[in-house]
C-alpha positions in Angstrom: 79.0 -0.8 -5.6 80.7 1.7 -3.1 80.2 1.3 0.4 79.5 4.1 2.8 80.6 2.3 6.1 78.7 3.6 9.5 81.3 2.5 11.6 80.8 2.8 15.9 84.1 4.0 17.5 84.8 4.0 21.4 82.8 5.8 23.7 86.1 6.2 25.6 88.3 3.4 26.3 90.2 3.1 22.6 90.5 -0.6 22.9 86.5 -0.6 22.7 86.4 -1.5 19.0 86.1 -3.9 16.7 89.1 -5.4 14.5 86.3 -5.1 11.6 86.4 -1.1 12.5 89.9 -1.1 12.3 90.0 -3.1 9.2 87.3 -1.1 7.6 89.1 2.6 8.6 92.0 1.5 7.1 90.6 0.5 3.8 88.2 3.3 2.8 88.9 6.4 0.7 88.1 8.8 3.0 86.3 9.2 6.4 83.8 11.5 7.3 84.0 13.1 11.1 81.8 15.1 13.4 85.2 16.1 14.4 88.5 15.4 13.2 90.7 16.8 15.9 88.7 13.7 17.8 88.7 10.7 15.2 92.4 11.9 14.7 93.5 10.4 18.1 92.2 7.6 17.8 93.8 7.3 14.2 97.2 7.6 15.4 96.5 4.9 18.4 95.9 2.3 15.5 98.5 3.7 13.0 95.7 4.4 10.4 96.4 7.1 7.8 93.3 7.5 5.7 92.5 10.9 4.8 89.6 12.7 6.9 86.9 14.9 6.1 84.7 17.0 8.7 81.1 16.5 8.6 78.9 17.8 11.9 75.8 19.2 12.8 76.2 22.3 10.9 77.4 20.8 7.8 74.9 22.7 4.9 73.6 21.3 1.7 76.7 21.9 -0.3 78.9 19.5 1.6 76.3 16.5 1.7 76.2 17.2 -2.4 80.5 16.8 -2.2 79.7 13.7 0.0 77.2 12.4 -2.3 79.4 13.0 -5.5 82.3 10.7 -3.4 80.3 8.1 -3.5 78.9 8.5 -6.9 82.3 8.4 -8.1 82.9 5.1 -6.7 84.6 5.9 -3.1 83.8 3.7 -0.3 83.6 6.3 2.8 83.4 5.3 6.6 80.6 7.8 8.6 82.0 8.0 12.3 80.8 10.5 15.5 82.8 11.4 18.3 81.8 8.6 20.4 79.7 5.8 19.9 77.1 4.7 16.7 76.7 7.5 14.3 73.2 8.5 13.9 72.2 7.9 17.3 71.5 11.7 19.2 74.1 12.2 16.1 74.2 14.5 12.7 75.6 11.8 10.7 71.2 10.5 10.6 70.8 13.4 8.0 73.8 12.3 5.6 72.3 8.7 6.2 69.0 9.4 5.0 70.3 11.5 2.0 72.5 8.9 0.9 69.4 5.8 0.8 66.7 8.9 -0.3 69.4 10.0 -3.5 71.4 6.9 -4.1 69.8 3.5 -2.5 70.6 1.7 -5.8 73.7 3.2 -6.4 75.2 3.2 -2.9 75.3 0.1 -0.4 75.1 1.8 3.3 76.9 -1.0 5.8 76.7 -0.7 9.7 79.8 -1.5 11.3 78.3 -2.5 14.7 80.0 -1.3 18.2 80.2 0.6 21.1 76.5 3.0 22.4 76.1 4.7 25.5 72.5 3.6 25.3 73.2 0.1 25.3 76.2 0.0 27.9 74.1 2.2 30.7 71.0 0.1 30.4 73.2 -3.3 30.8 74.6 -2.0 34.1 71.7 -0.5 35.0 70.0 -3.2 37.2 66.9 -1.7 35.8 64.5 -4.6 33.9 65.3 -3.5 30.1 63.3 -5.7 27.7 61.8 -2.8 26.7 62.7 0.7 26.9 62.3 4.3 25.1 65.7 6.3 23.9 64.7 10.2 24.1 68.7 11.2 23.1 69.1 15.0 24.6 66.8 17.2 26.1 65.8 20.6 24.2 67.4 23.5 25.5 65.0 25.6 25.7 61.9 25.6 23.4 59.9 22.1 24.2 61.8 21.3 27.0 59.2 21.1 29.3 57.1 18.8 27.5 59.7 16.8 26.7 60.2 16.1 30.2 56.6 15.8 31.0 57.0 13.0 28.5 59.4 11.2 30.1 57.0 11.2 33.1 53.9 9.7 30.9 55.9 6.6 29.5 55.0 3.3 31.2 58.4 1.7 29.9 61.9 3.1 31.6 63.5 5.8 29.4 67.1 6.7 28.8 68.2 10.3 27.9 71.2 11.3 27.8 72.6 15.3 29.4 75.7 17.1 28.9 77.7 18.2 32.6 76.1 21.9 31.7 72.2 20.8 32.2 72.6 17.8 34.6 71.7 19.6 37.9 69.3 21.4 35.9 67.9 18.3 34.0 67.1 16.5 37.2 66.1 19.5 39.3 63.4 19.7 36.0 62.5 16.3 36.5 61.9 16.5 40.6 59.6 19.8 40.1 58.0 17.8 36.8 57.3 15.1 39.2 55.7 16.8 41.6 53.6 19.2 40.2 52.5 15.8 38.1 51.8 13.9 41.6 50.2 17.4 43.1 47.7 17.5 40.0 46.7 14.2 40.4 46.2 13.8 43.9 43.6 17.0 42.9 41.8 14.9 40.3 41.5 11.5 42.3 40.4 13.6 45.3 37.4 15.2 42.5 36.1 11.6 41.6 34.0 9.4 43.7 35.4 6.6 45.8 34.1 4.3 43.1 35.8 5.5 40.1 38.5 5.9 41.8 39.0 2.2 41.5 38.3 1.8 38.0 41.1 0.4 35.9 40.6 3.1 33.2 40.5 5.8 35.9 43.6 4.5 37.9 45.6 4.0 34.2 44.9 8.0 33.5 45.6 9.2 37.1 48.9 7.4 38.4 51.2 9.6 40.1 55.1 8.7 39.4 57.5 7.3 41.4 61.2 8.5 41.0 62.9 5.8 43.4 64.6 4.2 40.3 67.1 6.4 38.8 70.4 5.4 37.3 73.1 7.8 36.5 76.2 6.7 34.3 78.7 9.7 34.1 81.8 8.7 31.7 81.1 5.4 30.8 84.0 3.3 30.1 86.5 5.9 30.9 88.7 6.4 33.3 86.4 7.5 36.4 83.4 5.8 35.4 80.8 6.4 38.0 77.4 4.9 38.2 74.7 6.7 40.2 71.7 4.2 41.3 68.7 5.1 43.6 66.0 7.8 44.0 66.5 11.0 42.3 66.9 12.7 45.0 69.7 10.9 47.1 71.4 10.8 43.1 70.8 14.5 43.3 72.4 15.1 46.2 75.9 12.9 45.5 76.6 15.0 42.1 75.6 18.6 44.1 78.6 17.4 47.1 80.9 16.5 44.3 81.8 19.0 41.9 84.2 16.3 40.1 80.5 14.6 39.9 79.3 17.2 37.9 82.2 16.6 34.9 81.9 14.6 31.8 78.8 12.9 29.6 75.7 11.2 31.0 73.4 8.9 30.3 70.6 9.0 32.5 67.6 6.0 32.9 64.1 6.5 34.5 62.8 3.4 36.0 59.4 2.7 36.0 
């Protein structure tokens, strides 16, 4: 049965992956990249010389259906991103769900289990993480609000992650979320009586937030690596004075 491999690659450091990876790289027909200017380098680090093909986010129809035929035709294919697990805040999810949707008796779809920026922010975080919510990136613009408003209403820390464009933006979004959130529910506990205002179900509905526990991970495993941990605003501050701060990929947790 061919095998379409979703293989995780390094987040940055190229001696974060596994000798299965490698192994598995090297023995498919062909592998399928959100880039392949990117998967190329780290190809030629490992001396692996199977033949690429480019599959992203604007990838139509018509190349899934060439995809699809590869596999129908007996090719075993590894799936890789830029960085990290494919299908994760990732465009490889749609070919994934094409492949078991068209072909789940035909085709065997095999994770190849690695590196995340998910998982390696939230194990340095300090931050208590048997439970969490993943958000991936915020909208640009349409929903964007009420995606961040939902960050706010989760009881469980959540992890987003924020390109070096939006960062100062993101968080700026998140203070103001925060405190309009705080201002319109110090109006609604000052409208109930002192009573209700000590009911459970009341309490539950009208808690204000508390941004104290932030972490910041800015180029994880690379080669200036910089974790940000505190409140929002003192993190706010250290990436505004640094403008080197203000460089690379994040991943950003909201303790609760």
């Amino acid at each position: 049965m061919p095998t379409l491999y979703i293989v995780a690659t390094p987040i940055g450091n190229l001696e974060d992956i596994s000798l299965r990876a490698l192994r598995i790289l090297g023995e498919v027909d062909f592998i399928l990249c959100e880039d392949t200017r990117v998967t190329k380098k780290l190809l030629e680090h490992y001396k692996i010389k199977t033949p690429t093909i480019s599959f992203h986010e604007h990838s139509d129809e018509k190349k899934i259906g060439e995809i699809l035929e590869l596999l129908a035709g007996g090719k075993n294919l590894a799936l890789v991103t830029d960085a990290g697990t494919p299908g994760v805040s990732d465009p490889g999810g749609k070919l994934i769900e094409k492949v078991i949707e068209k072909m789940s008796d035909e085709v065997k779809v095999e994770s190849i289990p690695g590196p995340s920026a998910v998982t390696a922010a939230l194990s340095i975080s300090g931050i208590p993480t048997d439970k969490f919510i993943f958000m991936g990136f915020p909208p640009h613009k349409k929903g964007r609000q009420t995606f961040i408003y939902k960050i706010l209403e989760n009881e469980l820390p959540v992890v987003v992650y924020e390109s070096k464009h939006r960062i100062l933006k993101f968080l700026e979004e998140l203070k103001k979320a925060a405190a309009d959130w705080n201002k319109e529910v110090e109006k609604k506990l000052n409208e109930l009586s002192p009573r209700k205002q000590h009911k459970k179900t009341d309490a539950k509905k009208l808690k204000k937030v508390d941004l104290t526990s932030i972490v910041v991970c800015r180029e994880l495993s690379k080669m200036h690596e910089t974790v940000y941990r505190g409140s929002l605003e003192s993190i706010m501050e250290k990436i505004k004075n640094d403008t080197n701060a203000q460089k690379g990929e994040f991943v950003i947790i909201i303790g609760k």
